[in-house]
C-alpha positions in Angstrom: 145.6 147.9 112.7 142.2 149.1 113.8 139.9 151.4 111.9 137.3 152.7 112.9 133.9 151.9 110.5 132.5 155.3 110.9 134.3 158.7 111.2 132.2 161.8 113.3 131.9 165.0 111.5 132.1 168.5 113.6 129.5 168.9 115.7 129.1 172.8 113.9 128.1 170.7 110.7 125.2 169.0 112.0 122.5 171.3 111.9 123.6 171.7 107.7 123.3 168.1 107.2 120.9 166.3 110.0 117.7 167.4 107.9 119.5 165.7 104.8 120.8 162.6 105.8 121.4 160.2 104.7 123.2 161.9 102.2 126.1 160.6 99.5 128.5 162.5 99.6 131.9 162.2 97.4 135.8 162.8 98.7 138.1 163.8 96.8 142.3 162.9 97.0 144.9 165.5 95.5 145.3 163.4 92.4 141.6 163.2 91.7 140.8 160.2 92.5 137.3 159.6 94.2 135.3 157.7 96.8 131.5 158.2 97.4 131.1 157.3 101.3 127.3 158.3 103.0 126.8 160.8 105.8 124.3 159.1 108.7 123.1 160.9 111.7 122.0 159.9 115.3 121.4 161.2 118.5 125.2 161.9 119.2 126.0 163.3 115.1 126.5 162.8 111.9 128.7 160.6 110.7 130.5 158.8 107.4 130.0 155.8 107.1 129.0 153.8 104.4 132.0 153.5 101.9 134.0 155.3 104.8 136.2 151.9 105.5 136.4 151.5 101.7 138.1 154.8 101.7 140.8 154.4 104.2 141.3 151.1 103.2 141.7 152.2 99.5 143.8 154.7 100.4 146.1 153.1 103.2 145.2 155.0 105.8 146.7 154.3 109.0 145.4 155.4 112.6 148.5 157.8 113.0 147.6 159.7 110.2 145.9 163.0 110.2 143.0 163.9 107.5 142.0 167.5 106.1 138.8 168.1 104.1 138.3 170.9 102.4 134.3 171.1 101.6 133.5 172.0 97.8 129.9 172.0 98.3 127.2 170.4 100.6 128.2 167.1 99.0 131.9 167.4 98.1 135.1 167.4 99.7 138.7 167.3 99.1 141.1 165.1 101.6 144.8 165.9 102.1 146.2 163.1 103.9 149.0 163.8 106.4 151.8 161.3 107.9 152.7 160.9 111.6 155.2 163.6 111.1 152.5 166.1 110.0 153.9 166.0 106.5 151.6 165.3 103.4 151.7 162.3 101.9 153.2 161.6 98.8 151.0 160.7 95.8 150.4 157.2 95.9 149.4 156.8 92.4 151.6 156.8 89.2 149.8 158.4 85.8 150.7 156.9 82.5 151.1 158.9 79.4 149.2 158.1 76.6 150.7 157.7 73.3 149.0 158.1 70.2 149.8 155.9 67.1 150.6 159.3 65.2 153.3 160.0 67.5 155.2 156.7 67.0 154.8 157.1 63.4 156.8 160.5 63.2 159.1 159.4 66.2 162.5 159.8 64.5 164.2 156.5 65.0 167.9 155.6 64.8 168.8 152.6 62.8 172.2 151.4 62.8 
């Protein structure tokens, strides 16, 4: 599978972040999880890309999928991650639930 080590931003983005970079910036998945990646510029853009691999490696990010951002803030920005089908993913994370020692205590248990 081949990913590419940098990702281009829109072209109507550059003139917002060319005088900044490079900038860290953080993206944010639905389940709030996040990954810092850096914005770089050149002649032809800006770009992600350090921590940008880490991300879609991290995250299992294929070349037929489709990514949304959403920007928070100059250096924040949410990513929905959409299948081949067009369909968001499912979370790919499961939460635990934290159980306090008090709650075990007055757990009613049956003894037989």
């Amino acid at each position: 599978m081949f990913y590419t080590t940098l990702q281009r931003l829109p072209g109507g983005l550059t003139h917002q972040y060319m005088p900044l970079v490079p900038i860290q910036c953080t993206l944010t998945m639905r389940e709030g999880r996040t990954h810092e990646v850096t914005i770089r510029g050149n002649d032809e853009g800006i770009f992600f890309i350090d921590g940008w691999l880490q991300f879609l490696h991290a995250k299992d990010i294929r070349t037929e999928y489709y990514l949304w951002f959403d920007r928070n803030s100059l250096t924040g920005f949410s990513v929905t991650v959409f299948d081949e089908d067009a369909i968001e993913r499912p979370l790919r994370h499961r939460f635990t639930l934290e159980i306090k020692k008090t709650h075990i205590e007055r757990a009613r248990l049956v003894v037989e």
